[in-house]
C-alpha positions in Angstrom: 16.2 9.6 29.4 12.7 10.7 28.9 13.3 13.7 26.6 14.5 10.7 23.7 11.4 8.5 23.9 9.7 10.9 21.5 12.6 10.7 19.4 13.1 6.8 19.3 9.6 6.3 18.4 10.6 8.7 15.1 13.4 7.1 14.0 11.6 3.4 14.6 9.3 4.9 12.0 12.4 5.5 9.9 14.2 2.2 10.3 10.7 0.8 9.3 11.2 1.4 5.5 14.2 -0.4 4.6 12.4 -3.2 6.3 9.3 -2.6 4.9 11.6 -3.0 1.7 13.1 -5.8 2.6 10.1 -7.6 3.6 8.0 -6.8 0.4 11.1 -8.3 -1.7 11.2 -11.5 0.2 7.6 -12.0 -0.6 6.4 -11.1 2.7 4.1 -8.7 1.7 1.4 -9.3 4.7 4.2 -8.7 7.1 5.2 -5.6 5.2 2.1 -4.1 5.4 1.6 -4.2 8.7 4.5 -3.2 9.4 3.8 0.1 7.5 0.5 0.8 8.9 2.8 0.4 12.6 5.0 2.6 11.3 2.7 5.1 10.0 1.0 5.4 13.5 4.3 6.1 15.2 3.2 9.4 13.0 0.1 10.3 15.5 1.7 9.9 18.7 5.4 11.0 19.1 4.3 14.3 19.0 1.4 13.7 21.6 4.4 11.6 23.5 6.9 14.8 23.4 4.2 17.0 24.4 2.9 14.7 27.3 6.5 14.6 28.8 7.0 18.0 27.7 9.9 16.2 25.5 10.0 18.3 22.2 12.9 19.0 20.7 15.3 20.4 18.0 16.1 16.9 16.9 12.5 15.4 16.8 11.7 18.8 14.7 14.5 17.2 11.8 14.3 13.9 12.7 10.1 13.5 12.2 10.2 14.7 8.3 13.6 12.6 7.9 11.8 9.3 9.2 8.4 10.1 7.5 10.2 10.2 3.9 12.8 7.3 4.6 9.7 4.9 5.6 7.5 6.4 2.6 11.0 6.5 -0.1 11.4 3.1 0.6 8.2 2.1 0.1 7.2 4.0 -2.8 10.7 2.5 -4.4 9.7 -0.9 -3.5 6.9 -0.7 -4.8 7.8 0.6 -7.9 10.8 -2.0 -8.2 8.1 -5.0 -7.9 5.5 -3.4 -10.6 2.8 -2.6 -8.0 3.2 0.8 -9.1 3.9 2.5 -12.3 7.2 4.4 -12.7 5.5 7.9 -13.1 3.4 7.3 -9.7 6.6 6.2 -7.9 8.4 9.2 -9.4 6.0 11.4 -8.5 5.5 10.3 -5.1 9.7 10.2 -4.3 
């Protein structure tokens, strides 16, 4: 059970965006942000957490880029979508 805790701490980071999405369209934007920055620094330690229980694996090495552009995408769209960022910025970014 041990060898997927690195892995569930990625794809929380994942399942963060759409939320993050969510939340910023609902007007919760405090919550949203938070919620980022959580999400973000699930970034620094899954890998110290796979190391630690000597936990790494094929699917963390897929699943960490997957999760870091599905909690970014989301954003950057979100973003975009409620005019906190201009088109070309958003484009760029995506």
């Amino acid at each position: 059970m041990r060898q997927w805790i690195p892995n569930l701490v990625t794809a929380s980071r994942g399942a963060a965006g759409p939320v993050v999405a969510w939340l910023v369209l609902r007007g919760h934007d405090e919550a949203a942000f938070a919620l980022f920055i959580a999400a973000i620094l699930t970034d620094l330690v899954d890998g110290a957490i796979a190391r630690a229980l000597q936990a790494e694996s094929r699917a963390g090495q897929w699943l960490d880029p997957l999760s870091d552009k599905l909690l970014t995408g989301c954003t950057w769209a979100v973003l975009w979508w409620v005019g906190w960022a201009p088109g070309w910025l958003a484009g760029l970014m995506l």
